[in-house]
ZASETI-637835 format. One line per field, with one value per residue (C-alpha): residue number from 1; residue in one letter; x, y, z. Coordinates in pm, whole numbers, plus 50000, padded with zeros to 5 digits. Example, Ala and Ser with C-alpha at 12.3 -4.5 7.8 and 13.67 -1.06 7.14 Angstrom:
<nodes>
pos	(1|2)
code	(A|S)
u	(51230|51367)
v	(49550|49894)
w	(50780|50714)
</nodes>
This chain:
<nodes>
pos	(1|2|3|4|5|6|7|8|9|10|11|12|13|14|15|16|17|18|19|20|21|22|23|24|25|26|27|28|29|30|31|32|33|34|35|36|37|38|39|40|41|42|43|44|45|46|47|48|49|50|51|52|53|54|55|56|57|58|59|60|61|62|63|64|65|66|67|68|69|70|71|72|73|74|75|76|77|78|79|80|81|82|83|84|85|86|87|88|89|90|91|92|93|94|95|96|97|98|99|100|101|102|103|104|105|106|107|108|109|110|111|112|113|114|115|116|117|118|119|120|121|122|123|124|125|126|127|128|129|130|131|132|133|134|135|136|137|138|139|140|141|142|143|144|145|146|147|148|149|150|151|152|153|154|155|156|157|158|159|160|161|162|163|164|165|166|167|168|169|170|171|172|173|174|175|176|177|178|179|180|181|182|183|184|185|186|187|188|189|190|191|192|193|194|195|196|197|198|199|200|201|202|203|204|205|206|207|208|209|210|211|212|213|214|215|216|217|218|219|220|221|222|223|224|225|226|227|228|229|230|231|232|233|234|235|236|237|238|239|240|241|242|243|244|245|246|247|248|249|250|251|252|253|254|255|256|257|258|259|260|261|262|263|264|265|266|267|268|269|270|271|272|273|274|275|276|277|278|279|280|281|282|283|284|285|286|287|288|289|290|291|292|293|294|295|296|297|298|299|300|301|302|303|304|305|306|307|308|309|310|311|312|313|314|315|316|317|318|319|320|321|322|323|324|325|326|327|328|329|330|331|332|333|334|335|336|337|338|339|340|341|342|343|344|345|346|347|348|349|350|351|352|353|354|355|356|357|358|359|360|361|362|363|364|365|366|367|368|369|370|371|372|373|374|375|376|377|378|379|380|381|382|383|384|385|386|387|388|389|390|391|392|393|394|395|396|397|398|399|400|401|402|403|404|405|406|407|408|409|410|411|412|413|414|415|416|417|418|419|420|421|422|423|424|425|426|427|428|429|430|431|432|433|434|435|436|437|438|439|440|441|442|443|444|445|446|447|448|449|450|451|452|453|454|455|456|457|458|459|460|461|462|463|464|465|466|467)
code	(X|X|X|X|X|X|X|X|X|X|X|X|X|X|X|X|X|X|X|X|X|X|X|X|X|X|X|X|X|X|X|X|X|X|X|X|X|X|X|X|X|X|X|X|X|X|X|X|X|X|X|X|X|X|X|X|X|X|X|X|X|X|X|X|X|X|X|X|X|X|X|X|X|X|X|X|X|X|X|X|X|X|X|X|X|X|X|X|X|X|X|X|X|X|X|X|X|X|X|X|X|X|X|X|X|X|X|X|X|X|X|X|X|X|X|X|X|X|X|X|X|X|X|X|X|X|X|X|X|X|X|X|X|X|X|X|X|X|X|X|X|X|X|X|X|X|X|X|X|X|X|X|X|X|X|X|X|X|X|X|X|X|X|X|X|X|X|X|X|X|X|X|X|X|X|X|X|X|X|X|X|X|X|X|X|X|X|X|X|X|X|X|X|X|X|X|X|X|X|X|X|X|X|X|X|X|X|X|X|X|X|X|X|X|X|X|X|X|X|X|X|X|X|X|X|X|X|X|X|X|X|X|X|X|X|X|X|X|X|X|X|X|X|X|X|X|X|X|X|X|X|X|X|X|X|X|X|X|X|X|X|X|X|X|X|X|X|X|X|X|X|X|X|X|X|X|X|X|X|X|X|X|X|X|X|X|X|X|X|X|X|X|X|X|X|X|X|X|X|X|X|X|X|X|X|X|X|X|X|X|X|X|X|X|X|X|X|X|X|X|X|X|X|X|X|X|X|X|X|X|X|X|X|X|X|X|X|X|X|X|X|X|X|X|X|X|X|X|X|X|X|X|X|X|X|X|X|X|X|X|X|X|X|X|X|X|X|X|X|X|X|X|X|X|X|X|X|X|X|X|X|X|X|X|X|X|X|X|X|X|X|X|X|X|X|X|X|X|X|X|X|X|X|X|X|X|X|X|X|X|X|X|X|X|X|X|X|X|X|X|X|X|X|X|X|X|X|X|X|X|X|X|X|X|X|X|X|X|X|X|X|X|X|X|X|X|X|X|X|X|X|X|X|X|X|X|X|X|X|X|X|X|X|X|X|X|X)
u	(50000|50258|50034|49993|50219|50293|50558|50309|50057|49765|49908|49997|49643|49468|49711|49647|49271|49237|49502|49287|48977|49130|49176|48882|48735|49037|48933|48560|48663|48937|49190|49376|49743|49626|49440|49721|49949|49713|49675|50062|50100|49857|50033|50404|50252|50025|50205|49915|49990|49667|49603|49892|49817|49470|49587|49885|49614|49366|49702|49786|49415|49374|49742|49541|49351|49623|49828|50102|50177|50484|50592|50898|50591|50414|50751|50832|50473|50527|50877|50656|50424|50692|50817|50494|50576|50973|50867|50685|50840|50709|50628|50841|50762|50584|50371|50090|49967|49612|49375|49215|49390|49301|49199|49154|49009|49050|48817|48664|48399|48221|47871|47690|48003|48132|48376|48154|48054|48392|48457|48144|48189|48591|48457|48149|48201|48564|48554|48511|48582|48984|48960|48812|48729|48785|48696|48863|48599|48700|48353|48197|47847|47743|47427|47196|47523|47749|47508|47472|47833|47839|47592|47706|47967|48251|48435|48347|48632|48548|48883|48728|48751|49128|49477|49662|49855|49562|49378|49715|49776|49397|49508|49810|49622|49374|49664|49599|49776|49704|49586|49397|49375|49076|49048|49400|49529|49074|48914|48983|49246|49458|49827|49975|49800|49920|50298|50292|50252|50069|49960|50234|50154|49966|49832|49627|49447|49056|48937|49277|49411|49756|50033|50020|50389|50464|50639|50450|50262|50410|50182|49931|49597|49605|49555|49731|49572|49596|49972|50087|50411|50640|50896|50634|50510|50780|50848|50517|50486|50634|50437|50502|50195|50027|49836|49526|49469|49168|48989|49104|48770|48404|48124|47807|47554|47314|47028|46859|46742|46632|46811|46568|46428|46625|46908|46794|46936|46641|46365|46575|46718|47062|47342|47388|47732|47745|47979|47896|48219|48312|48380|48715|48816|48758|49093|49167|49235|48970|48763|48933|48848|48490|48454|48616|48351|48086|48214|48271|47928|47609|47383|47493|47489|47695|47486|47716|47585|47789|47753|47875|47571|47356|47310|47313|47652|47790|47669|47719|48077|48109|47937|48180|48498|48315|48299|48648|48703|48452|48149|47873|47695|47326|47465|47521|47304|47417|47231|47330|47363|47084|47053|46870|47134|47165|46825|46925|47201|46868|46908|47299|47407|47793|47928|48329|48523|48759|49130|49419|49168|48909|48553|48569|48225|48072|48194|48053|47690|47719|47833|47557|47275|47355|47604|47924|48202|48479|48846|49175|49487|49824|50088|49995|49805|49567|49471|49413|49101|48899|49168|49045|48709|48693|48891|48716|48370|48471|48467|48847|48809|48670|48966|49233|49638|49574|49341|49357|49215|48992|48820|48804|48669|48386|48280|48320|48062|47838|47809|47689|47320|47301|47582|47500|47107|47268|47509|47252|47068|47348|47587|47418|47411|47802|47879|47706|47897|48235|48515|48369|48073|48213|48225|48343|48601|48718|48666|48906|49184|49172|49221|49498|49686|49618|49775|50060|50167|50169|50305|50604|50636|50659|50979|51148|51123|51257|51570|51630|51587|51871|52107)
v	(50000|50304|50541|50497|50653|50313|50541|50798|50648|50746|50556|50266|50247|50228|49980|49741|49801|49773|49413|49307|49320|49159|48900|48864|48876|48650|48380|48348|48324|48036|48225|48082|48217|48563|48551|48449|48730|49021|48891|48850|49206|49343|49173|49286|49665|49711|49838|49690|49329|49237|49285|49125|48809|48781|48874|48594|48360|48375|48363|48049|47903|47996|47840|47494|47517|47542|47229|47492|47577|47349|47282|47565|47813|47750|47790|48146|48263|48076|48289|48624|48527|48448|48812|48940|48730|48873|49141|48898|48699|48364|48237|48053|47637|47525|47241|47220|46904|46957|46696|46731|46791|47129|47133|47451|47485|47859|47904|48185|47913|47841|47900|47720|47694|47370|47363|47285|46954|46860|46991|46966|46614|46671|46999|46827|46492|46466|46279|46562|46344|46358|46660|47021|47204|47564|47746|48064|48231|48483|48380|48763|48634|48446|48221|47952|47684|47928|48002|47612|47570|47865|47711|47366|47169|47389|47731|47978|48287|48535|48694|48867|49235|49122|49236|48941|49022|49007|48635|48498|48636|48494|48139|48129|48253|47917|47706|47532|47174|47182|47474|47318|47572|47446|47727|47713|47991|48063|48359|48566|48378|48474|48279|48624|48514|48125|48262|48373|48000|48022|47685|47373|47218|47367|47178|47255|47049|46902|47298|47314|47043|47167|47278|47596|47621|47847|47725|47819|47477|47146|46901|46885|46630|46388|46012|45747|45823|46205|46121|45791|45827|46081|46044|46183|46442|46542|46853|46977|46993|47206|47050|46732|46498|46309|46058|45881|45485|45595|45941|46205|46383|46270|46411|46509|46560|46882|46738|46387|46405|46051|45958|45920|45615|45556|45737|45997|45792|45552|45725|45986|45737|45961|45960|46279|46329|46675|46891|47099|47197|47579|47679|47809|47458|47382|47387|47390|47027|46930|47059|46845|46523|46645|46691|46322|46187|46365|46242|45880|45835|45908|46160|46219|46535|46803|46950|47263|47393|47714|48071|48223|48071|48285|48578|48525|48712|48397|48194|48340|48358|47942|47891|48086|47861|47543|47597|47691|47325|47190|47117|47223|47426|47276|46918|47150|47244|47548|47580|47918|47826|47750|47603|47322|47231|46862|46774|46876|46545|46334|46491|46323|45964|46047|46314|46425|46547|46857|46840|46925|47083|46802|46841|46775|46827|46801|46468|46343|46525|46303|46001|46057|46097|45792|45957|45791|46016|45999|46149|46181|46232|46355|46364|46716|46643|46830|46691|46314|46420|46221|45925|45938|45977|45707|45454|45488|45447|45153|45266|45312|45193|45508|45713|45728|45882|45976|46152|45890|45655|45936|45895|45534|45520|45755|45616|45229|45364|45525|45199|44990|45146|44860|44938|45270|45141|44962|45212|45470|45219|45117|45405|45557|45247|45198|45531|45537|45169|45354|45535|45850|45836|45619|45877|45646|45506|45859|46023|45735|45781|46177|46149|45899|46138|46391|46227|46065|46396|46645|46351|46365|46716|46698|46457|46641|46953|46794|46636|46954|47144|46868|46898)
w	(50000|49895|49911|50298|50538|50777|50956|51074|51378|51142|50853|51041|51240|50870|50706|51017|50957|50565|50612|50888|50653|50334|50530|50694|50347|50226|50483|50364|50028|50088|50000|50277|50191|50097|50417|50586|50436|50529|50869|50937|50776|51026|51294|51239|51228|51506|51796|52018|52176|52228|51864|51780|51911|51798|51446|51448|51576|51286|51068|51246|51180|50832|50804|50844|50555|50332|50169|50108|50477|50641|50997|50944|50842|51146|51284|51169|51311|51667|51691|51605|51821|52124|52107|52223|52568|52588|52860|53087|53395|53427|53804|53944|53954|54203|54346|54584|54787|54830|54882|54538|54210|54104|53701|53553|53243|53020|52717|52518|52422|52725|52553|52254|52024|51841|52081|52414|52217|52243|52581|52782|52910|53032|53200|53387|53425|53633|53956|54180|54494|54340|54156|54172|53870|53781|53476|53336|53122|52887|52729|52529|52430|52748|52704|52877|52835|52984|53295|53290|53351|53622|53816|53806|53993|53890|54077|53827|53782|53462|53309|53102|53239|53383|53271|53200|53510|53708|53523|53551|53967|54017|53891|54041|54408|54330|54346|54002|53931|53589|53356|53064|52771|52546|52234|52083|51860|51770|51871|52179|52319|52613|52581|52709|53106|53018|52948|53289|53354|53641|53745|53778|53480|53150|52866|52530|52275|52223|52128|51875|51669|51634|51870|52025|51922|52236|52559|52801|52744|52889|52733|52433|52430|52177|52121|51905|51550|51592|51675|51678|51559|51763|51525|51224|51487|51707|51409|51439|51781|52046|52379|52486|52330|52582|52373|52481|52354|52161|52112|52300|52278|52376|52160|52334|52038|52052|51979|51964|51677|51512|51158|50851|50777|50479|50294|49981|49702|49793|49711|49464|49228|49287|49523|49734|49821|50093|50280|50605|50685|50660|50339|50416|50436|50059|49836|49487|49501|49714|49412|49184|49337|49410|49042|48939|49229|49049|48717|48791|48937|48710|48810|49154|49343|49573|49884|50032|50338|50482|50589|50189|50092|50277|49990|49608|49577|49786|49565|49259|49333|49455|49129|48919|49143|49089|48669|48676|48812|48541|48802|48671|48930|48837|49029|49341|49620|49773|50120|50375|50752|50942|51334|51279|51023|51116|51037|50664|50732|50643|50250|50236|50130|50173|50332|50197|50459|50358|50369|50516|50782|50836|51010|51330|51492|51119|51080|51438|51303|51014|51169|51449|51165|51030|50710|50631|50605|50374|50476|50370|50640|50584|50797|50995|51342|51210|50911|51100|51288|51078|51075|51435|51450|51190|51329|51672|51504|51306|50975|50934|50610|50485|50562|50319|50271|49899|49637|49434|49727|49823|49559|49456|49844|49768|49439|49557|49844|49611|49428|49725|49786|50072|50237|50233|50424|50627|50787|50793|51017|51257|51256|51563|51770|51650|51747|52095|52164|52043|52211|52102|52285|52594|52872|53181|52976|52823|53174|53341|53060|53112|53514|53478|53207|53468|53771|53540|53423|53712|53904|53606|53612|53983|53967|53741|53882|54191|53994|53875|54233|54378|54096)
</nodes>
């Protein structure tokens, strides 16, 4: 932008306001390493830290959509981001011996958000005979699941109004054995109280599928398809991953709502093959494979469902993307977000899960309405959340390390009508029976990780206190 003085305070305030924009606008569009660009741009002017951080955070989770973006990218943002923490002193180590462990739990998503489907059952359902439960709320648009959480079994602390200083004095005051950050590098995030590092030990994952990539965090949530390989992940992480033997989330659907009867291609004569997931998530070659799908099976159809598609001009600019890839925009349903969107699961045969940022929450709606999801997984944690989800459901199958075997997967299921019947049948009793939906068993893995960890932590801080 020459013809904006970035040197001048004026200048620089409008530059870090028209890059913040183009990417916003960059984001919806996919245009995930434009968006990326303006964001970081934004970021290295603004003189405000707060900013800063928020603007390196949505570069960090637009980074995730992109096939382009490698672990020495994420890298070079995580070092940006660190120099925002260079002026703060972190508290010394320290370790309490109270009666209960202490679990905190920080989140700008303590409210009716994706997230809490993920979260709801770790925050609620620990054994609060061996551990007490505090949550950090930094929670803006506070709703009836917020005020359920406040009023349940938990001590309730709101950071929202606090200097860093302060959120980060209050947690350290309650004593906290382990400080589990649940949003990530997503919206409103508060890593400058967590690089304090407050409580003894301090964790992320479940809200964030990546690493944090800062060190203020000793450990990151995870289980043995996310990361089952530490040689394949150890470049990608900076944490230490504690992985779980199966999923390292439990989902806890929003709604009981039955699964039709019967799939559409039944009574439709078609298969419908669908995608919920944001649009942001849709690349180039995503698109490509859609459109050999399409072409290898007769008559079938796309069903989109996301927020562009809310006004014509959304549409009219998908449409324009998808003939540039050869689809032919009368084979796809464009639908604009709705809340009763998983009812609309009933009008899906298959459901194609996005890559390298797979559905998360999307793909458990599908699975849980009785739609089999197909998913590709590449080496990234990231991009193995449906590796997961799938494997733990028992449909591992349907997840796949190629294109090619993307979509030979997806066309071999479109084939078998049965198959399809019969999943869309069982699929909810499979996924009640699984891992996923198992909350004793998940709850009893998270508590032992718990103890196991702090109880590390706690041992080598002592070797290091006697050498």
């Amino acid at each position: 932008m020459p013809f904006v003085n970035t040197r001048s305070p004026e200048g620089k305030k409008f530059a870090v306001g028209i890059f913040t924009k183009l990417g916003e606008v960059c984001k919806n569009l996919a245009f995930a390493e434009r968006a990326c660009k303006y964001y970081y741009l934004s970021a290295i002017l603004s003189d405000k830290e707060e900013f800063v951080c928020a603007a390196l955070d949505a570069t960090l989770l637009v980074a995730n959509c992109s096939e382009l973006f490698t672990s020495a990218d994420f890298n070079a943002i995580y070092e940006e981001y660190k120099k925002i923490f260079k002026n703060i002193t972190p508290y010394p180590k320290k370790f309490y011996d109270h009666e209960k462990f202490r679990v905190g739990f920080m989140s700008a998503d303590f409210r009716n958000h994706a997230a809490i489907f993920w979260t709801w059952t770790l925050i609620t359902q620990l054994n609060r005979k061996a551990f007490d439960v505090y949550c950090y709320s930094n929670t803006q648009d506070e709703d009836a699941v917020t005020e359920q959480l406040r009023k349940g079994f938990v001590i309730w602390r709101d950071i929202r109004k606090l200097t860093d200083a302060e959120a980060a004095k209050l947690i350290r005051d309650d004593e906290i054995d382990i400080l589990f950050d649940l949003g990530g590098h997503t919206s409103d995030a508060r890593f400058r109280v967590l690089a304090y590092h407050p409580a003894s030990v301090q964790m992320s994952g479940v809200g964030y599928m990546n690493s944090t990539g800062l060190d203020c965090f000793d450990f990151f949530l995870s289980d043995v398809y996310c990361t089952g390989n530490v040689a394949a992940t150890s470049e990608f992480f900076n944490e230490k991953v504690l992985r779980l033997p199966h999923s390292h989330i439990r989902y806890s659907p929003s709604i009981k709502l039955a699964p039709a009867a019967e799939p559409p291609c039944i009574k439709n004569g078609y298969v419908t093959f669908g995608s919920f997931n944001q649009y942001r998530k849709i690349t180039d070659s995503l698109l490509i494979a859609w459109k050999t799908i399409l072409d290898l099976v007769p008559n079938s159809r796309l069903l989109l469902k996301a927020k562009i598609f809310n006004d014509k001009d959304g549409k009219n600019f998908v449409s324009e993307r998808l003939q540039r890839f050869g689809i032919d925009p009368k084979r796809v349903e464009m639908r604009g977000f709705s809340a009763n969107h998983v009812a609309e699961y009933a009008d899906m045969d298959i459901a194609l899960d996005t890559f390298p940022y797979t559905g998360g929450v999307t793909t458990c709606e599908a699975l849980y309405m009785g739609v089999p999801v197909v998913s590709l997984y590449g080496d990234k944690p990231g991009s193995r959340f449906g590796l997961s989800l799938l494997n733990n459901v028992g449909l591992e199958e349907l997840a796949v390390d190629s294109y090619e075997d993307y979509v030979k997967r997806a066309v071999a299921l479109a084939n078998d009508w049965d198959l399809i019947a019969m999943l869309r049948r069982n699929l909810r009793t499979m996924m009640e029976k699984s891992p996923l939906m198992d909350t004793v068993d998940y709850i009893l893995s998270v508590q032992r990780a718990f103890v196991s960890i702090l109880d590390y932590e706690r041992k080598q801080h002592e070797s290091e206190q006697n050498s």
